[in-house]
C-alpha positions as CSV (number, residue, x, y, z in Angstrom):
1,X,11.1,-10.8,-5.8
2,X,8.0,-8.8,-3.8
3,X,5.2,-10.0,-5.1
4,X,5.9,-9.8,-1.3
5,X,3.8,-13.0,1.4
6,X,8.3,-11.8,2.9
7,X,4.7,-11.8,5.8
8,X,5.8,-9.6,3.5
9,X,5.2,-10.3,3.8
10,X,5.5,-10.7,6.2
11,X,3.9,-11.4,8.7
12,X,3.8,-10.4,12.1
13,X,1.2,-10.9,15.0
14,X,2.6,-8.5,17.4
15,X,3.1,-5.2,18.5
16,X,1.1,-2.7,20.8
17,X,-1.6,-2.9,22.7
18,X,-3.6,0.4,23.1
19,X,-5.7,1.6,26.7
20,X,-7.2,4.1,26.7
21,X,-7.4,5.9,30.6
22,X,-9.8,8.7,30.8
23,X,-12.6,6.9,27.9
24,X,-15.4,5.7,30.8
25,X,-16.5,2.2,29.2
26,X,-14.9,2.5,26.0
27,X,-14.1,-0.8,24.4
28,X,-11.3,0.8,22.6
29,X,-9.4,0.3,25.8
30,X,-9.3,-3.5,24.4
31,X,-8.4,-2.4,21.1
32,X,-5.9,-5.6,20.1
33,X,-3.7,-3.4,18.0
34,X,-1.1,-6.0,17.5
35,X,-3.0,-7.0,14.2
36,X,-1.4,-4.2,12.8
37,X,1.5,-5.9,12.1
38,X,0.0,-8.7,10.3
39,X,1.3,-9.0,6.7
40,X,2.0,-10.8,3.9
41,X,5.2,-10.0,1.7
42,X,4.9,-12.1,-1.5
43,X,8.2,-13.5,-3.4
44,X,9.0,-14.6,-6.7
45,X,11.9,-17.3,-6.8
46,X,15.1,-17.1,-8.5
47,X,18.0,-14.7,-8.0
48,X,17.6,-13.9,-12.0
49,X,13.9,-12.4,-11.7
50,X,14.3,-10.5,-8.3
51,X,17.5,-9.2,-9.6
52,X,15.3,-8.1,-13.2
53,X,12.8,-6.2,-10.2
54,X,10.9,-9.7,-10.3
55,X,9.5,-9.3,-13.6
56,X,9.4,-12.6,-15.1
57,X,5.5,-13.4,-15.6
58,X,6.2,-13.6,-19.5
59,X,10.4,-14.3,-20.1
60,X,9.8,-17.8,-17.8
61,X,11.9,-20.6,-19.4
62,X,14.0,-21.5,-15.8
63,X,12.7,-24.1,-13.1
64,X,11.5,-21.4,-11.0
65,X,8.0,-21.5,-13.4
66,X,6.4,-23.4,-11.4
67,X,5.6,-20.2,-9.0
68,X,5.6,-17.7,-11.2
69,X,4.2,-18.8,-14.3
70,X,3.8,-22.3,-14.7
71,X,3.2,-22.2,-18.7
72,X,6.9,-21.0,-18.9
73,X,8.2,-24.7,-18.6
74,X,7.6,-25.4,-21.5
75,X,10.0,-23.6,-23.0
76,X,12.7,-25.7,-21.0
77,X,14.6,-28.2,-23.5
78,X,16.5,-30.8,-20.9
79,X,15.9,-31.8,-17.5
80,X,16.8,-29.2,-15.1
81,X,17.4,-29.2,-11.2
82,X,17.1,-25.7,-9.4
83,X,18.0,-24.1,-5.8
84,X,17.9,-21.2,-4.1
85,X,19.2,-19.3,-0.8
86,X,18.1,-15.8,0.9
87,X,18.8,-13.6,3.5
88,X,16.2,-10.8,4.8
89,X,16.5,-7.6,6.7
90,X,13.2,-6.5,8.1
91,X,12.7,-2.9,9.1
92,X,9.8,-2.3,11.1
93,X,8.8,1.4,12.5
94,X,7.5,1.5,15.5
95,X,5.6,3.9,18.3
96,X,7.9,4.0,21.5
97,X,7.7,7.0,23.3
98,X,6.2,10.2,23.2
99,X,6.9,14.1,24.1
100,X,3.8,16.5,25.1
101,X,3.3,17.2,21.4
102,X,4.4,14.3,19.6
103,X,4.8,10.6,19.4
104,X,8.6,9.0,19.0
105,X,9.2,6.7,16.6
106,X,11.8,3.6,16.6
107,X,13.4,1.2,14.2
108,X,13.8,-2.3,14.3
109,X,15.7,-4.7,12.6
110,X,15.1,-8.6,12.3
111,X,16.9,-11.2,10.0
112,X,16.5,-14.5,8.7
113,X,17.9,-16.7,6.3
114,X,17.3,-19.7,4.6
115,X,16.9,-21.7,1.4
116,X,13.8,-20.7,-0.2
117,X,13.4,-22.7,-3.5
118,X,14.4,-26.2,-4.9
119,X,12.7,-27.8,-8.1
120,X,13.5,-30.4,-10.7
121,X,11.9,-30.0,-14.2
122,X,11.4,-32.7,-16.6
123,X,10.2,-31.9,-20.1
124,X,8.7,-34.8,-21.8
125,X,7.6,-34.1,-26.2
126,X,5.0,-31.6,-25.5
127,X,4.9,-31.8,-22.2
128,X,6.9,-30.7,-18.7
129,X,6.8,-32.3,-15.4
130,X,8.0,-30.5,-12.1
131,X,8.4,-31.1,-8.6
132,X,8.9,-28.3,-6.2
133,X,9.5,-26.7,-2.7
134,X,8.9,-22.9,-1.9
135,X,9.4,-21.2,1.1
136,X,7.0,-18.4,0.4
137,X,7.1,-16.3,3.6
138,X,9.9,-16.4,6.5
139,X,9.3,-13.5,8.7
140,X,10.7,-12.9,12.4
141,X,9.7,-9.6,14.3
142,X,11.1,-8.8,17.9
143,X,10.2,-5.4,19.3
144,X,9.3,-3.4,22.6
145,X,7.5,0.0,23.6
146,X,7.8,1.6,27.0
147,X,4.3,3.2,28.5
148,X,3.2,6.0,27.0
149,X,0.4,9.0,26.6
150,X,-0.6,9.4,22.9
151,X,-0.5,13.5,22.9
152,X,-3.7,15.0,21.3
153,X,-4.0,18.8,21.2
154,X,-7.9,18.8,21.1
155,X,-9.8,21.8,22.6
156,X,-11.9,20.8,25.5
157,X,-12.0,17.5,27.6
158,X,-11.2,14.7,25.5
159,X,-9.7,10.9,25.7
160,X,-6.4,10.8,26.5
161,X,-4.9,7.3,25.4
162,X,-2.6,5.2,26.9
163,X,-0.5,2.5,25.7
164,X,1.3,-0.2,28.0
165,X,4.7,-1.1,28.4
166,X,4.7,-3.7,25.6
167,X,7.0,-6.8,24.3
168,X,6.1,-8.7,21.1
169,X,8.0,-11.4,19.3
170,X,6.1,-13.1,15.8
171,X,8.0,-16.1,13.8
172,X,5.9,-16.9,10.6
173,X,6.3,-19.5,8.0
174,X,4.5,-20.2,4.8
175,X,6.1,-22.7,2.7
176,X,4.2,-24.6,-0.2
177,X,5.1,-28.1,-1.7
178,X,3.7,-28.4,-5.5
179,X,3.5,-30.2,-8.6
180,X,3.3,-28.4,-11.4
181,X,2.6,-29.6,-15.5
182,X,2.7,-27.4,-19.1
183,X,1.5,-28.3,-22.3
184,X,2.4,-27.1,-25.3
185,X,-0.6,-26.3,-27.5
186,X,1.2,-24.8,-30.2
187,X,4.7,-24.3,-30.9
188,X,3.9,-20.2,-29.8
189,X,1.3,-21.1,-26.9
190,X,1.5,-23.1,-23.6
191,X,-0.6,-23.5,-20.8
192,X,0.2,-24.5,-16.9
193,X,-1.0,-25.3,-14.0
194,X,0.4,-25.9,-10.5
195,X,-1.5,-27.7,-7.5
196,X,0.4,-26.9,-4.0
197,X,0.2,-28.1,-0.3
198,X,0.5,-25.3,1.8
199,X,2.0,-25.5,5.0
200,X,1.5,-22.0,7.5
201,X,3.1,-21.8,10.9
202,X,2.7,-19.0,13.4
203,X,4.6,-19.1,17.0
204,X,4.4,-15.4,18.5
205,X,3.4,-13.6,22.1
206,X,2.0,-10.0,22.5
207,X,2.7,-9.4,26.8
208,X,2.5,-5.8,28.5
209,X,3.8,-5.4,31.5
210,X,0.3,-4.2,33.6
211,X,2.3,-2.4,36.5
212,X,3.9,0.1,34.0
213,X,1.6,2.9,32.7
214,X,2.5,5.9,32.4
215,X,2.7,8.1,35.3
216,X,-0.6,9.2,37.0
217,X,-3.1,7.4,35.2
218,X,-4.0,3.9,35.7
219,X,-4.9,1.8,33.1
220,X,-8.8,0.1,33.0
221,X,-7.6,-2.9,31.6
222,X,-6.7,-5.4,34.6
223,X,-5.8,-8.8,34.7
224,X,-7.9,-11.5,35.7
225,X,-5.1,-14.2,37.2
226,X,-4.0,-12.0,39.4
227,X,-0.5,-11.9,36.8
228,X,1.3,-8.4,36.3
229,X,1.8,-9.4,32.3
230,X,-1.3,-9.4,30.3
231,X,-1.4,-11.4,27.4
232,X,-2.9,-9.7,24.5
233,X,-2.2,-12.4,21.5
234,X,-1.3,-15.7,21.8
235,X,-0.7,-18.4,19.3
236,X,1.4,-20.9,18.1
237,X,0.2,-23.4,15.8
238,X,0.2,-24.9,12.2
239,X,-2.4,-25.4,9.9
240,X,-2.4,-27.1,6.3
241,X,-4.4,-25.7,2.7
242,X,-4.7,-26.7,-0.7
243,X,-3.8,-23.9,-3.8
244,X,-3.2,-23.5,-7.4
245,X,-1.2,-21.4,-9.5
246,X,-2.1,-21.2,-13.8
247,X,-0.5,-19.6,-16.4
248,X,-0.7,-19.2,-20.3
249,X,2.3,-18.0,-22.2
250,X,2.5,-17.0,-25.6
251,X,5.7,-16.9,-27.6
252,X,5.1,-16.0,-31.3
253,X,9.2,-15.8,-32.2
254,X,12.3,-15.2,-30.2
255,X,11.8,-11.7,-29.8
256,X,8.6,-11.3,-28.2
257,X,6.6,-12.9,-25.6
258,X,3.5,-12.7,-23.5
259,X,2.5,-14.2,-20.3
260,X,-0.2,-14.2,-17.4
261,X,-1.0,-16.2,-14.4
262,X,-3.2,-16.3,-11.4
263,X,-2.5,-17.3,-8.2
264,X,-5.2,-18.6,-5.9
265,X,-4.7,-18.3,-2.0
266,X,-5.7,-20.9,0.1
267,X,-7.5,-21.0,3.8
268,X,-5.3,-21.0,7.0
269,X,-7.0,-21.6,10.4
270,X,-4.5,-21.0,13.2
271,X,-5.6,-21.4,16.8
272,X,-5.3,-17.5,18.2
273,X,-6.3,-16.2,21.4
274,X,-6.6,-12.4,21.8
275,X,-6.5,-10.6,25.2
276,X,-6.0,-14.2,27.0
277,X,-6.3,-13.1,30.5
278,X,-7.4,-9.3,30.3
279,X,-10.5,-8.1,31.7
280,X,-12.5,-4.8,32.1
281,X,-14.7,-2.6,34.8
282,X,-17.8,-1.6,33.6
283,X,-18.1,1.6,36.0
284,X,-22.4,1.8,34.8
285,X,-22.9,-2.2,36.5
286,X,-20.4,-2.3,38.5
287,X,-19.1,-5.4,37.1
288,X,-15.9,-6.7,35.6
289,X,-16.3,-7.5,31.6
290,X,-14.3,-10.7,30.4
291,X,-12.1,-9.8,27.2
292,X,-10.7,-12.6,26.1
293,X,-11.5,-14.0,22.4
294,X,-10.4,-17.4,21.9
295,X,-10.4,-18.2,17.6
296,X,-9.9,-22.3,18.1
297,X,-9.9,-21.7,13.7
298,X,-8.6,-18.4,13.3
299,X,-8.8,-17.7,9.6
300,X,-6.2,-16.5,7.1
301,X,-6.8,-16.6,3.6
302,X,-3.9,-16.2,1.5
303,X,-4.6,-13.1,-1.1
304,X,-5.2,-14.0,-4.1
305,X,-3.0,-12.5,-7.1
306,X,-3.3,-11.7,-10.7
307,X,-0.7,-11.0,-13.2
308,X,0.1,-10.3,-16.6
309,X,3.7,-9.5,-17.9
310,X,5.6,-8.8,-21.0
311,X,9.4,-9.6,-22.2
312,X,11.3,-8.2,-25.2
313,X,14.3,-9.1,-26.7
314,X,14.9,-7.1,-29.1
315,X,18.7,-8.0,-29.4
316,X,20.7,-11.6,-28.6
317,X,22.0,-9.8,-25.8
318,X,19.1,-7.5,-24.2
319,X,15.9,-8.6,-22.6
320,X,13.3,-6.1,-20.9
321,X,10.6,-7.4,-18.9
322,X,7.7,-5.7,-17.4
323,X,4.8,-7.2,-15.1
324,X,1.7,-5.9,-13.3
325,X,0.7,-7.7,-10.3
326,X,-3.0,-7.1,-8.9
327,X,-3.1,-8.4,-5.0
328,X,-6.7,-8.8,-3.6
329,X,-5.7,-7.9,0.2
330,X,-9.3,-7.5,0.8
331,X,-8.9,-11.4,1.1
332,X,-8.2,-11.3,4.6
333,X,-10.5,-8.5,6.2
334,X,-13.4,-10.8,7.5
335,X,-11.9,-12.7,10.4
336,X,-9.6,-9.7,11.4
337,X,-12.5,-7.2,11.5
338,X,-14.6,-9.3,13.2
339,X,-12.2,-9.2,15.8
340,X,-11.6,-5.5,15.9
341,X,-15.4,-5.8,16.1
342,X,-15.7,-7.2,19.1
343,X,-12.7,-5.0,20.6
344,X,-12.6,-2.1,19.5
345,X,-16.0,-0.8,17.3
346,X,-18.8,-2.0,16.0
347,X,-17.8,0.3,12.8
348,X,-14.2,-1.3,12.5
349,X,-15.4,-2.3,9.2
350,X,-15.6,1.4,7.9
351,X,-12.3,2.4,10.3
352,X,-9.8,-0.3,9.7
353,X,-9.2,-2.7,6.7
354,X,-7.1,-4.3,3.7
355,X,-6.9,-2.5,0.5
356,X,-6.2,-3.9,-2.6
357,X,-2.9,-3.4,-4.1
358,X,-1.5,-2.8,-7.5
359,X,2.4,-4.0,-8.2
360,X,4.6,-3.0,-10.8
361,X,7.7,-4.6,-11.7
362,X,10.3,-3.6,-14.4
363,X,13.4,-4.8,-15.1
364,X,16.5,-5.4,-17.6
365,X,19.5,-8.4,-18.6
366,X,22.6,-7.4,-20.8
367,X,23.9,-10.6,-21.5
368,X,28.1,-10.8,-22.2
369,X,28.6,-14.0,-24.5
370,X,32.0,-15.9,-23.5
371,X,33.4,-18.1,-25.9
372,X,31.2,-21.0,-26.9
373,X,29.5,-22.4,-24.1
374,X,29.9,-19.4,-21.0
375,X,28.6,-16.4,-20.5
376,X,28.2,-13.2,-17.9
377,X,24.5,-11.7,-17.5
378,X,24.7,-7.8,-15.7
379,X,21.0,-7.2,-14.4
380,X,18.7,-5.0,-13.0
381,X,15.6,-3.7,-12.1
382,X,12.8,-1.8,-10.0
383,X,8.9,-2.2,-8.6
384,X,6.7,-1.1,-6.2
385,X,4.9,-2.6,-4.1
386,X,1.2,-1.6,-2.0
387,X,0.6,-1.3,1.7
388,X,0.9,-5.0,2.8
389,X,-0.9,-4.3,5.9
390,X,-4.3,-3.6,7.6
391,X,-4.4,0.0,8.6
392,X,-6.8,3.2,10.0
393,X,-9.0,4.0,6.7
394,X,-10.5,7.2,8.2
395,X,-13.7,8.2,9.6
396,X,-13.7,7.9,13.6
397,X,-14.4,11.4,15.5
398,X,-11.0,13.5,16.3
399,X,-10.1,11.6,19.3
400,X,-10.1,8.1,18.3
401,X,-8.8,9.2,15.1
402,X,-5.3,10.2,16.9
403,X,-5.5,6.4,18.7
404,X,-6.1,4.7,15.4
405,X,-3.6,6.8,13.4
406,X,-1.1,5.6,16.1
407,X,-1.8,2.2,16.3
408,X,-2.7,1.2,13.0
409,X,-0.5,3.3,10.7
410,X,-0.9,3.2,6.9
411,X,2.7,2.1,5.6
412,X,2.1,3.4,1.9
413,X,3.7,2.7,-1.1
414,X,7.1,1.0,-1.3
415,X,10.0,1.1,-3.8
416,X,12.4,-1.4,-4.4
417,X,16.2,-1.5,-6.4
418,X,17.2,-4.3,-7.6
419,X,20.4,-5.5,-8.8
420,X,22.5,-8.8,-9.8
421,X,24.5,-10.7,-12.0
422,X,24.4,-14.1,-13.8
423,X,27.3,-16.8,-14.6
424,X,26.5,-19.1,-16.8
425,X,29.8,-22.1,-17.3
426,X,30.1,-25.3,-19.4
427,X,26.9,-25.0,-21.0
428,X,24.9,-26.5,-18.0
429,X,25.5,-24.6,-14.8
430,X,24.5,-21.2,-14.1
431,X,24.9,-19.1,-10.7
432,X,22.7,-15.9,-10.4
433,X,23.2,-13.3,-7.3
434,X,20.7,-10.6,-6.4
435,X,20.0,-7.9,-4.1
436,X,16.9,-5.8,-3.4
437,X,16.9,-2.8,-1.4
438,X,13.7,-1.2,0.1
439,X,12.5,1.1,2.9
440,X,11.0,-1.8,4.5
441,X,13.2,-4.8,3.8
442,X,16.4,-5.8,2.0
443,X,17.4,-8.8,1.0
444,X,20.1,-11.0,-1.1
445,X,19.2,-14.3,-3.1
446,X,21.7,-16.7,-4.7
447,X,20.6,-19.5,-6.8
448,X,22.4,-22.4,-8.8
449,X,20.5,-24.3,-12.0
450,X,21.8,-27.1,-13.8
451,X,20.7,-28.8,-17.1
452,X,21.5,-32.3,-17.8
């Protein structure tokens, strides 16, 4: 199911706002930390393949091809209609409070739910036709921090950093509208392609309160409207792309098959303003220093994916499937780090960024036959899944090490447990349930295809 954007993959624009108190003219006290959020979680459709730990680059043959591997529809015999509802539970940590020695840590929860998939496949000869809706990302973040001194136990006179009293709210949508056609160019090899409309939509505030810092220390960041909330992100807006998805599958007998597809991201530009009415003293002129950075074309490129998968059968009732999933993250480091550029450093390119990701997803169906036309499928599965986000890389002196390491965590590695089952009744209807447990997000799928 993770090929993750459940933005991640999430996505959220919002979360802290770091300033530092005692760093004379640093622009780190601008530092728009709330892009540490940002994140894509990518899905696969279909309650079968996220219960089988989404594995399902090579098995295909269900409507839900179109996404992740086109080629697959081929190997679909009738005409075939396909939906598809979710729930998600996002589990965000995040910096609250902190002691003398050490920074406190809370977690959040956010949920949404919603149907995510609907298709209708028409194979034609050598040929299939499809027609499809995806809701790639649905993501919804709500979280607060109370003001705070990041402790450092550095010998000498050093920064101490501060972060503001801070409330953040992100709802992000990604949903793609395609047409997809295979051809069969042997009875053991297909070829597909899918060409998608993209729609993204981003609605989400980032406001501190400016008359909370912590005690003693006033923060050098002021306001310039003479408001007590400071805006540090702002956007809400909608923006359309163009993509494609293509996939070869080969198939040389029932028992074996192998599949790969590539996934190209397209462009987003989403009107964003960071630090909208925020403004600095410069204590060497004397002068206040205007911070806010208004993006009229914001850009987020959708990360590019590569994958290749495998699916054995070596029985009429097993099937093991096994996929690897390259993500190119780095996609979407130019317009953030120009940003953090301008706020924060003019080496945020060597302190902060994307990495590329590697997934891997295996997973298992025993299938229970049930009389002539029904049947009971017991799945399950497990993957992994990369750091969707953009985090501290290393490389900053001691003291702004301890601010970055704060404010733009590295989330690491996640595993995910999958699980599910699959009815199939009368020939022509099948219902598959799944679940998928993680440290950063759970969620549950049910889907219904029908063959006419």
């Amino acid at each position: 199911m993770h090929n993750t954007l459940r933005l991640a993959g999430c996505l959220a624009l919002a979360v802290l706002m770091a300033a530092p108190a005692l760093a004379q003219g640093s622009s780190d006290e601008a530092l728009p930390t709330s892009l540490s959020s940002f994140r894509f979680n990518f899905i696969n459709p279909g309650a079968r393949a996220t219960a089988m730990g989404g594995a399902f680059i090579a098995q295909g043959n269900d409507a839900t091809g179109s996404e992740t591997n086109p080629a697959g529809l081929i190997f679909i015999p009738k005409p075939t209609i396909h939906g598809e509802y979710r729930y998600f539970k996002y589990f965000a940590d995040r910096a609250v409070d902190a002691t003398d020695d050490a920074v406190i840590g809370q977690q959040f929860e956010d949920s949404v739910n919603s149907p995510t998939f609907i298709s209708f496949v028409y194979p034609y000869k050598s040929w299939a036709f499809a027609f499809y809706r995806q809701e790639l990302a649905n993501f919804e973040a709500n979280y607060y921090n109370g003001a705070f001194l990041i402790p450092n136990d550095l010998p000498g006179p050093t920064n101490i950093w501060v972060m503001n009293r801070v409330s953040s709210n992100l709802n992000f949508n990604l949903d793609n509208y395609g047409f997809s056609v295979a051809k069969r160019l042997h009875e053991t090899f297909a070829v597909g392609f899918s060409v998608r409309a993209a729609r993204l939509a981003v609605e989400g505030n980032d406001l501190s309160d400016m008359n909370q810092p912590p005690p003693q220390l006033e923060p050098k960041v002021y306001t310039n409207d003479g408001s007590t909330i400071g805006r540090f992100m702002v956007a809400d807006d909608d923006s359309w792309g163009i993509s494609f998805v293509a996939g070869v599958q080969y198939k040389p007998n029932d028992y074996f098959s192998v599949g790969a597809v590539y996934r190209y991201g397209e462009t987003h530009k989403i009107h964003t303003v960071f630090n909208d009415n925020l403004h600095i003293f410069d204590n060497n002129t004397g002068n206040y220093i205007e911070l806010r950075q208004d993006y009229p074309e914001f850009e987020i490129n959708v990360p590019d994916r590569f994958g290749v998968g495998v699916s054995i059968t070596p029985t009429d009732q097993w099937v093991f499937n096994f996929d690897y999933v390259r993500i190119r993250y780095t996609d979407l480091n130019d317009q953030f780090l120009e940003v953090l550029r301008q706020s924060a450093s003019p080496d945020a390119d060597a302190y902060f960024g994307w990495e590329d990701g590697d997934e891997y997803h295996a997973g298992a169906e025993y299938l229970i036959p049930i009389g002539r036309s029904n049947s009971v499928a017991l799945r399950a599965g497990y993957y992994q899944a990369p750091d969707p986000s953009i985090h501290y890389l290393g490389g900053a002196d001691a003291a702004h090490a301890i601010l970055y390491q704060t404010t733009f965590p590295e989330m690491k590695v996640d595993h995910h447990a999958t699980f599910g089952a699959g009815f199939v009744m009368f020939g022509h209807l099948q219902i598959d349930i799944a679940g998928d447990l993680a440290r950063d997000k759970d969620s549950f799928a049910i889907s219904a295809m029908y063959n006419f």
